[in-house]
C-alpha positions as CSV (number, residue, x, y, z in Angstrom):
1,X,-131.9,-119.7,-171.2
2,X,-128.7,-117.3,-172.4
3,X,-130.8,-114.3,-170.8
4,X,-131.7,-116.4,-167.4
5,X,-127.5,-117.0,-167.5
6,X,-126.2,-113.5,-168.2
7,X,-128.8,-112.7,-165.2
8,X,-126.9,-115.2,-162.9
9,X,-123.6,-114.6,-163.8
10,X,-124.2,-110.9,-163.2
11,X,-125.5,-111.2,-159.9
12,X,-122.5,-113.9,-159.5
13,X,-120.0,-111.0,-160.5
14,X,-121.8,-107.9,-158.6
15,X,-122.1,-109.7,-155.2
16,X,-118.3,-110.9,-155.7
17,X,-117.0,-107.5,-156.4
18,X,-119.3,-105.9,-153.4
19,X,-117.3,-109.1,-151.2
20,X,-114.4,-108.1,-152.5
21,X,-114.4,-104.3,-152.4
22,X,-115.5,-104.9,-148.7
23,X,-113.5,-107.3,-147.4
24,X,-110.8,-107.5,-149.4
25,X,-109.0,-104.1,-148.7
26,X,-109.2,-104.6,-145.1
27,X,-107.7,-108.1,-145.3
28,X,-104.9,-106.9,-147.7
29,X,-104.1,-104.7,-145.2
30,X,-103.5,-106.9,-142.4
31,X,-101.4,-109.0,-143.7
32,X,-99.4,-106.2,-145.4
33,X,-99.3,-105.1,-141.2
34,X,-98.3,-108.3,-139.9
35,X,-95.9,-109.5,-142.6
């Protein structure tokens, strides 16, 4: 089980920190612009 949830959250934390280092830049951006 504790190996199974370190697996998840990992995958949890990569895939949010790929969303993040893709999107969020951009979008930090544009509202930086337009406000």
């Amino acid at each position: 089980m504790g190996r199974t949830m370190l697996v998840g959250w990992g995958a949890l934390l990569s895939v949010s920190v790929n969303l993040h280092g893709v999107h969020a830049r951009p979008v930090v951006r544009n509202i930086r612009s337009t406000h």
